[in-house]
N, C-alpha and C positions, 0 to 999 in steps of 0.2 A: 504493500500500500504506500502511496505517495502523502507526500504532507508538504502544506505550500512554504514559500518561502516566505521569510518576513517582511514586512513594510519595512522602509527606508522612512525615516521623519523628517531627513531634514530634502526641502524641497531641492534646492542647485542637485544633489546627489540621483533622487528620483527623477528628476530631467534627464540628467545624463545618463543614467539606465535607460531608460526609454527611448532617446535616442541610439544607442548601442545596440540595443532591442532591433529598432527599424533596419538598422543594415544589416546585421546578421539575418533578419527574416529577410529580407530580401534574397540575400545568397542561397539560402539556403531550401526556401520553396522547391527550388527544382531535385530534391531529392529524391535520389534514386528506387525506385520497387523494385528490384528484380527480379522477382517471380509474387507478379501481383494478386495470386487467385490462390496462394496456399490459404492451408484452412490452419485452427480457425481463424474467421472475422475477428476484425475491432471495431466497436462501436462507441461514440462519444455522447455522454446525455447529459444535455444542462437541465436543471432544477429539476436533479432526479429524486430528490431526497423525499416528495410526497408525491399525491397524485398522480396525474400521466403519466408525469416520468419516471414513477417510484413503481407503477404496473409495468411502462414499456421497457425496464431494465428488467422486470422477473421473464419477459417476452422474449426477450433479445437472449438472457441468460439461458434461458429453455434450450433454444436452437441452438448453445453452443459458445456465443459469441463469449469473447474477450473483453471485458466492461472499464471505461474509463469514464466515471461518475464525479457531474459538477453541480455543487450545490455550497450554500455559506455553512452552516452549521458540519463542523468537522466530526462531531461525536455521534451525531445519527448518521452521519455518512459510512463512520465504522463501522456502526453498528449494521448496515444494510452489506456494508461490502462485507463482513463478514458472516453474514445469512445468504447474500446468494453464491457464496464462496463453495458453504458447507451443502447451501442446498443441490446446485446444481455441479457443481466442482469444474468452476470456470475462475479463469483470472480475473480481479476484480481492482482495477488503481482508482482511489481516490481523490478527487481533487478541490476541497475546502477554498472556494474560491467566491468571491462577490463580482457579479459581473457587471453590476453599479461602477466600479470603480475603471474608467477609461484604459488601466494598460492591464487588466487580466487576460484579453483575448491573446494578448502578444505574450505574457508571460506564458500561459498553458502552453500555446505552441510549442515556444522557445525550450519548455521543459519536459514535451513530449519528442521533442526532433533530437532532444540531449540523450534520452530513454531510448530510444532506437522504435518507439512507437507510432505509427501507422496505420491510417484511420481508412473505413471501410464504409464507415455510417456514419453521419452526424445528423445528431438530433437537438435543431433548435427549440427548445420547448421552456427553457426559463421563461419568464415575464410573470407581471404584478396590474394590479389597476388599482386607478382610485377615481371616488364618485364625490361629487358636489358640485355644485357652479362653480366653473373655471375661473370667477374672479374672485373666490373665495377661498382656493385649493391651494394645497402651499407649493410654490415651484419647484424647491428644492427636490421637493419626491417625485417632480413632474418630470425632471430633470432628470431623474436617475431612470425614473422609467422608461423614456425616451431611449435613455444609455442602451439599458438590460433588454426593452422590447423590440429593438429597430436595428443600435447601431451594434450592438454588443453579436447579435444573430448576422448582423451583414458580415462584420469582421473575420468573422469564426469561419464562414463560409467562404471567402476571399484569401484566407488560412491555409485550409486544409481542400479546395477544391481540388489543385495539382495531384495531392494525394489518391484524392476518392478515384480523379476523371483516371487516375494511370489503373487504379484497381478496378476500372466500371461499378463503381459502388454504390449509394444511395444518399440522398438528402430529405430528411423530412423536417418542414418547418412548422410551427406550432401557431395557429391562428388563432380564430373564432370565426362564429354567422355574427358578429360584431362586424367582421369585416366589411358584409355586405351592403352599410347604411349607418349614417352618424348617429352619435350617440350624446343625443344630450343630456349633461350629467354626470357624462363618463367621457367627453368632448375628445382629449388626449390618447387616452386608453384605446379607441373604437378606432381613430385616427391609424395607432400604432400596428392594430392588424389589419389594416384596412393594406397598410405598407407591405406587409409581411404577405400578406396574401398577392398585393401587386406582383413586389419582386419574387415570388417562387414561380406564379409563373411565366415570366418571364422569363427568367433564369434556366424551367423546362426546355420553353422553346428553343434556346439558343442551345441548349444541352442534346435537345433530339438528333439520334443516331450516334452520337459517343460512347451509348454504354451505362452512363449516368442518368439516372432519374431522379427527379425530385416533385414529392408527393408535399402539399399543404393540408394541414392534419385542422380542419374547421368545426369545432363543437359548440353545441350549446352551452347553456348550463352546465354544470357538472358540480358537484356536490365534493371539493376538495378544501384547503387554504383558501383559496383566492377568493372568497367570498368576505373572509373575517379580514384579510390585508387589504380589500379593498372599500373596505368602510360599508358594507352594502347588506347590514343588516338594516332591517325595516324597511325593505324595497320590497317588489310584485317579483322580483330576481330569485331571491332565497328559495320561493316554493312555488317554483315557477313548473308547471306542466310540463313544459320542454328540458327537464331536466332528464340526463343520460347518467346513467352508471359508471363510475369510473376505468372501472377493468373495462367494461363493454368499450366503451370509446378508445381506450390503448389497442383494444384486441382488434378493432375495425381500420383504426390509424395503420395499427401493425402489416396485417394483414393488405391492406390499401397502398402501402408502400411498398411491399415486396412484392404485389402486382404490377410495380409500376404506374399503379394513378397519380395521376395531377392533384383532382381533391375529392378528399375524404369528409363526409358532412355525417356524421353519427346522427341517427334517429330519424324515421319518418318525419316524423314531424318539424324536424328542424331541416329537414333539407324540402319538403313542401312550402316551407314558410321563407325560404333565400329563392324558389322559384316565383312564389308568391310578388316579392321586392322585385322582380321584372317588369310585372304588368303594375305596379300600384305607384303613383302619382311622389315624388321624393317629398313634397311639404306634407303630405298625410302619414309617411312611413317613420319622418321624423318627431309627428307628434306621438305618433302611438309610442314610439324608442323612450320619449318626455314621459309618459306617464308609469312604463314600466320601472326607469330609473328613477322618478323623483321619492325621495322619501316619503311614507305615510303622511306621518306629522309634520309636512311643509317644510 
């Protein structure tokens, strides 16, 4: 098991890390696979430590794979890399990392290219929300979500692509049916998969015929964290109809990637209701979005 390396305090110092960071990833992306299709896989899962990605790493672990797990809390991270270790008896590196913070996507690299590790899969699936009127929401956390839901997931993928495209591997990115229509209330948040769903497919397109696919992982509701981090108790959200299972949406994500789909919409009902957002008029789709996010009590 891997353990991160420590922050630097004083600023002049972590600048020039980071710039030393930048050339060395430069040089070094073009490394070599030399027999890109030995078994087993490696898979990379950010904020694997609960829900989706805490299902799609026992998924991944099943078939075999080789597990590099990223999430902040170091001690539950053990604690999981050390149950899917015993359970499935598959390699399992940890990686205690926050990916709020702008140079973690370049250190994980940096510290998996030093390891001689090489990636098969990566799974963007970190990200957070938060709900209230945007002139009332504090930026700083608006700021990190931005980091963790948009830039944190481009980075990683602009990383490790060389990798995946030499071994034909897979990318799945972690959306919502957020994506498909603003969100007011959650104005940022809805915004940031709205991105993530852009650029995956995009990124298919241009990938088609390489080998590489990349599948956008788009659910509803889902009864995990991200409910209580995103402030969104006493909304129509919490016990919302549309709400999926959480294995069940890892197992369709999963399953939907390894077929090579583009996008993965868990639930009848939630993939009826992003067909629906075709034919329905954008100022009505936006107020129904208003009444599901606004709190009860005003």
């Amino acid at each position: 098991m891997c353990s991160s390396k420590p922050q630097q305090s004083d600023t002049g110092a972590a600048r020039e890390s980071s710039l030393q960071l930048k050339v060395e990833i430069r040089y070094n992306r073009g490394v070599s696979t030399s027999n890109p299709f030995y078994s087993p896989k490696t898979a990379l899962i950010t904020g694997a430590s609960s829900g989706i990605g805490l299902e799609l790493a026992h998924l991944f672990a099943r078939d075999g794979y080789r597990l590099v797990l990223l999430a902040r809390n170091r001690n539950t991270l053990r604690q999981i890399g050390d149950d899917l270790q015993a359970r499935y008896s598959v390699t399992v590196r940890i990686a205690p990392k926050d990916l709020a913070h702008p140079a973690t996507p370049a250190e994980l690299y940096q510290e998996l290219q030093e390891a001689g590790v090489v990636l098969d899969v990566l799974v963007n699936n970190a990200g957070f929300g938060l709900s209230g009127a945007f002139q009332s929401t504090d930026w700083n956390i608006e700021a990190e979500m931005m980091q963790v839901n948009i830039v944190a997931a481009t980075q990683l993928t602009k990383l490790f692509l060389p990798q995946i495209r030499a071994r034909e591997g897979k990318i799945m990115n972690v959306a919502s049916t957020a994506a498909f229509q603003p969100g007011p209330f959650m104005s940022v948040y809805y915004a940031s998969k709205a991105y993530i769903l852009s650029f995956s497919e995009a990124l298919a397109e241009e990938l088609e015929g390489s080998g590489v696919t990349v599948t956008c992982l788009c659910p509803g509701p889902v009864k995990t964290n991200f409910q209580r981090r995103a402030y969104l108790q006493g909304t129509a959200m919490v016990n919302s109809p549309l709400l999926v299972d959480v294995r069940e949406v890892a197992r369709l994500g999963y399953e939907g990637m390894m077929r090579g789909k583009r996008l993965v919409i868990p639930g009848w009902k939630n993939r009826v209701g992003v067909e629906l957002l075709r034919f329905s008029p954008r100022s009505v789709v936006t107020k129904v979005v208003r009444r599901l996010q606004e709190k009860k009590n005003g």
